[in-house]
C-alpha positions as CSV (number, residue, x, y, z in Angstrom):
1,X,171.0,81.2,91.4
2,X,169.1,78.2,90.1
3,X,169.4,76.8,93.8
4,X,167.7,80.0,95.0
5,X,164.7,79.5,92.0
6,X,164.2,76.1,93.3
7,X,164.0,77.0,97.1
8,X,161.3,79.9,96.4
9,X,159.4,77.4,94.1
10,X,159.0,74.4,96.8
11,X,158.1,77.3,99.3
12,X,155.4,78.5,97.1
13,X,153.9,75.0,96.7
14,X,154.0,74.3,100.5
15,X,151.9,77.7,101.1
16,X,149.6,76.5,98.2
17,X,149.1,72.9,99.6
18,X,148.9,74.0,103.4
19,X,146.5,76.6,102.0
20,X,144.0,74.0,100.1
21,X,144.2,71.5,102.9
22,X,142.8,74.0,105.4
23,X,140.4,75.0,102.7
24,X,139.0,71.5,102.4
25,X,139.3,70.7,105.8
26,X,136.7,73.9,106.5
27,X,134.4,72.9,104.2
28,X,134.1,69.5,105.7
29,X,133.3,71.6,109.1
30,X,130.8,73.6,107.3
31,X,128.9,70.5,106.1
32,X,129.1,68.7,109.8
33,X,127.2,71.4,111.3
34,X,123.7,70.8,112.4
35,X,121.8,72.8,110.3
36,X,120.1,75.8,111.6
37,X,116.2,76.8,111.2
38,X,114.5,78.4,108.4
39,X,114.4,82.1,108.4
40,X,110.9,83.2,109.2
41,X,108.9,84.1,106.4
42,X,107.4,87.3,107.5
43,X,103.8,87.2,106.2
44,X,103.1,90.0,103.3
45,X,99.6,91.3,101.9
46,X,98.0,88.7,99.4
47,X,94.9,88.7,98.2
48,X,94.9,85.3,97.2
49,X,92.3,84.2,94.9
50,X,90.6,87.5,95.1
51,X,92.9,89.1,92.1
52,X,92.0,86.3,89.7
53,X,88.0,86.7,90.2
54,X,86.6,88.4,87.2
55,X,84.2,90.8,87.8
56,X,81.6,90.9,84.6
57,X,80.5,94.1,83.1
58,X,78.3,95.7,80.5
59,X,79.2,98.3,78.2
60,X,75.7,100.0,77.2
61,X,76.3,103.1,75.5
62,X,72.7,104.4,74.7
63,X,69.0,103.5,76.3
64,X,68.1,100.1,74.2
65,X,71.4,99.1,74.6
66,X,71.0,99.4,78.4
67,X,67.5,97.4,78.5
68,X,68.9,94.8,76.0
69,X,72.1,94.5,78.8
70,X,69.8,94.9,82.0
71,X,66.1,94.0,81.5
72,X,65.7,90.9,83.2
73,X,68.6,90.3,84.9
74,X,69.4,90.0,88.3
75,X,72.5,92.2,90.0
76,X,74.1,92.5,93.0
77,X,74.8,96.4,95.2
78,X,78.7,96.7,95.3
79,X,78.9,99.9,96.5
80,X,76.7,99.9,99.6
81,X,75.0,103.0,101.2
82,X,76.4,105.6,98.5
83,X,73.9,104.9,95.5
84,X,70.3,106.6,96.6
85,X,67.2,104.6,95.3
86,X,64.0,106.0,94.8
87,X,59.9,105.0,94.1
88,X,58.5,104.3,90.9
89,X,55.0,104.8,90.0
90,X,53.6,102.1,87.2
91,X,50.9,103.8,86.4
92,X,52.8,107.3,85.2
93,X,55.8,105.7,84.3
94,X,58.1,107.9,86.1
95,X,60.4,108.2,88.8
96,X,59.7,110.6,91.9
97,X,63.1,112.5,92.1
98,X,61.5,114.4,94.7
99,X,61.7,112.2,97.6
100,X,64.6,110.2,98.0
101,X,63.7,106.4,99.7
102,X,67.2,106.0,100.8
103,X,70.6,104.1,99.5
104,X,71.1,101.0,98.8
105,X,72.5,98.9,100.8
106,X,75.5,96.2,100.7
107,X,74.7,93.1,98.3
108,X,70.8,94.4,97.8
109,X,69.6,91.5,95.2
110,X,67.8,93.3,92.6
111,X,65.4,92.3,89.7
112,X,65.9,94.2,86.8
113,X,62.3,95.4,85.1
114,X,63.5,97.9,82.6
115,X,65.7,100.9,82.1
116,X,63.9,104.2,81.2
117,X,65.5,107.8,81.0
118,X,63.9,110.3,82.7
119,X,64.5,114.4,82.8
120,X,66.0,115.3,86.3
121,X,64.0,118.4,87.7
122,X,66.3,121.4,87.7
123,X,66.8,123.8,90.9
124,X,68.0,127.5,89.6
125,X,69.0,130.7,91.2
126,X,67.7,133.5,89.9
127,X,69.3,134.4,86.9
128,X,70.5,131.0,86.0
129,X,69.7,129.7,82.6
130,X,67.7,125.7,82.8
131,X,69.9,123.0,81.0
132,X,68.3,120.0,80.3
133,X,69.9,116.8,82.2
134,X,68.4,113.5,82.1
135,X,69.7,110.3,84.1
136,X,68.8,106.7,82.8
137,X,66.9,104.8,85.8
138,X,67.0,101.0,86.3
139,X,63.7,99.8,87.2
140,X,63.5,96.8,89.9
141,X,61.7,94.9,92.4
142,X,63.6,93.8,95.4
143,X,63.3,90.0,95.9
144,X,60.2,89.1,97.6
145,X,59.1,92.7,97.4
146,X,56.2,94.0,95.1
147,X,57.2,97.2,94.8
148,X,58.7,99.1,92.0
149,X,62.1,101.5,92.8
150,X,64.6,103.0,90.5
151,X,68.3,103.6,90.6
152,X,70.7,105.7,88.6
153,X,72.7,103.7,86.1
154,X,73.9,106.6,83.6
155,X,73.7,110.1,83.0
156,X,72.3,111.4,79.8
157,X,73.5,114.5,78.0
158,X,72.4,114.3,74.5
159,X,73.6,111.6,72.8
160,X,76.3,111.0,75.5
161,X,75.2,108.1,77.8
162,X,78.1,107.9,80.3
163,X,77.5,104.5,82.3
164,X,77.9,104.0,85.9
165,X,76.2,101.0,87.0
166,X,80.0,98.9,86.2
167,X,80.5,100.8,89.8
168,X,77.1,99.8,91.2
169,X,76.5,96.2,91.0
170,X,78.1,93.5,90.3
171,X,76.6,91.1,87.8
172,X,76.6,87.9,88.8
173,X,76.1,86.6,92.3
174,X,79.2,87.8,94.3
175,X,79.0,84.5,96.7
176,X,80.4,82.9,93.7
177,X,82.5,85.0,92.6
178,X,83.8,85.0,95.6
179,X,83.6,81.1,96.5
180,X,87.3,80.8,97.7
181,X,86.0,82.4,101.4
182,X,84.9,80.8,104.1
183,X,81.8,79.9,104.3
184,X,81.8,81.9,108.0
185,X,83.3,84.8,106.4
186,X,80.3,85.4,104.2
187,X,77.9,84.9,106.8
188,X,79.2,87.7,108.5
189,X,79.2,89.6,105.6
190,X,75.7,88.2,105.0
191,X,74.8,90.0,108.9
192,X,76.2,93.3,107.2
193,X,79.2,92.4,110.3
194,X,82.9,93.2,110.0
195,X,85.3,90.5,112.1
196,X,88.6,90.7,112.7
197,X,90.5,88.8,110.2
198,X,88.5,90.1,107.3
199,X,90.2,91.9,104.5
200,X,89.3,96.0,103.3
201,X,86.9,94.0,100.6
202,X,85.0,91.6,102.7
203,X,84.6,94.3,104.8
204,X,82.8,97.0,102.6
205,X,80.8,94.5,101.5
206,X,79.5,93.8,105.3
207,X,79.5,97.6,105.9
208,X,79.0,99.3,102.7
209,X,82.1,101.2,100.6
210,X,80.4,104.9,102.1
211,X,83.4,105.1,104.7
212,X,86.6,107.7,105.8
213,X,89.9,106.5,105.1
214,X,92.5,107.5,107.2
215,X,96.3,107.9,106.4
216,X,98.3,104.6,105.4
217,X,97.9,102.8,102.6
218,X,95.5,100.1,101.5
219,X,95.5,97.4,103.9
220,X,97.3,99.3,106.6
221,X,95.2,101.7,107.8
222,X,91.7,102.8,109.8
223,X,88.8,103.2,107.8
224,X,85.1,104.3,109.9
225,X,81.8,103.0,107.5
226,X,79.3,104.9,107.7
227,X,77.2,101.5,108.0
228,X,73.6,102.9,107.4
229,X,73.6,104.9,110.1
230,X,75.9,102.7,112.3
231,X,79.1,104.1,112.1
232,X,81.8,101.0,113.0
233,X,85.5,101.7,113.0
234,X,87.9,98.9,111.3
235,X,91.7,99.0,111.8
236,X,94.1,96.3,109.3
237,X,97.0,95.9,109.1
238,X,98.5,93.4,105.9
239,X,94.9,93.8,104.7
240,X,93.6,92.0,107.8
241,X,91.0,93.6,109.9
242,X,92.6,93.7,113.6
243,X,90.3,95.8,115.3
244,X,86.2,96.6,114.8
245,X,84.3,99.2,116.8
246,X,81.1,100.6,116.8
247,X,81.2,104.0,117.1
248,X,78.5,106.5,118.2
249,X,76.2,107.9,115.1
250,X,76.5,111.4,114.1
């Protein structure tokens, strides 16, 4: 019996050493092989730099809050062609609501004057009952222009001054806030021109943000600016324009 104990015992340390010599020997193969090329690093969408810029904003919550935040500064349109701009007369002190001069465009450089708050005229069908709205205007002058225009920056409602110009401008110059792209990037954007390679960003700010999204998400899909009247068509894919054409106006 103890002859039988030892036989199974010196086959079972055979297996085991036969075993761990053919393990070793196959990791020496391993570590002889050439060793193969990287896996390719499929490129994904990053903004880069652009998620660490910091975008300044005010937070004026009645009329001489928004002159002491606005009056004499300088700003920058973000959201080109969707904010309309209108005259303003000196001499009365108001704003003619009545004829709109157009919308802003894409990175308009504007002169703050003043803020005033002016009541917006009211259109009624018969039988409706007038309530009074109001709208604080930003007063400017374009730069080299003389004259005097006015923009919505809040809507007035008693004492409820709900703020949009954080939406409208930017407030300080975007070509530094932006300084990390290329110097030909901005002067496309400069020439209100979309190029392939741009991202959804640098784009609306050549083309303006008034535009039609289609399906996909952001980054990855077709998007036609309305571009002042020049409608231009913009595919991207990983946030990278790959595709502009001009389309025919409307």
């Amino acid at each position: 019996m103890d002859s039988d104990w030892r036989k199974r015992i010196q086959i079972f340390l055979i297996i085991a050493l036969v075993l761990g010599g053919l393990r070793v020997a196959w990791i020496f193969y391993e570590r002889r092989q050439p060793v193969g090329p990287a896996a390719e690093n499929k490129p994904t969408y990053s903004s880069n730099g652009d998620d660490y810029v910091h975008l300044p904003k005010i937070y004026s919550y009645d009329l001489a809050s928004a002159n002491r935040d606005l009056t004499g500064k300088t700003v920058w349109v973000r959201g080109g062609y969707t904010v309309p701009y209108y005259a303003y007369d000196p001499a009365s002190g108001e704003v003619d609501l009545k004829h709109q001069k157009g919308l802003l465009p894409p990175l308009a450089k504007l002169q703050i004057q003043k803020v005033i708050v002016q009541r917006i005229p009211a259109q009624l069908k018969p039988g409706e009952v007038s309530v009074v709205q109001k709208q604080a205007f930003a007063i400017y002058k374009r730069a080299g222009s003389p004259t005097h225009e006015a923009v919505s920056i809040a809507t007035v409602n008693g004492d409820d001054f709900t703020l949009t110009a954080n939406e409208t401008f930017f407030f300080a110059d975007p070509h530094e806030l932006y300084k990390h792209w290329p110097a030909e990037t901005w002067a496309a954007i400069d020439g209100h021109e979309a190029k392939p390679g741009m991202s959804e960003l640098q784009a609306g700010l050549a083309l303006g943000t008034s535009a039609s999204a289609g399906s996909g998400d952001y980054g990855n899909r077709e998007i036609e600016y309305t571009n002042g009247g020049h409608p231009v068509k913009v595919s991207f894919q990983n946030n990278r324009a790959t595709s502009v054409t001009p389309e025919a106006a409307k």
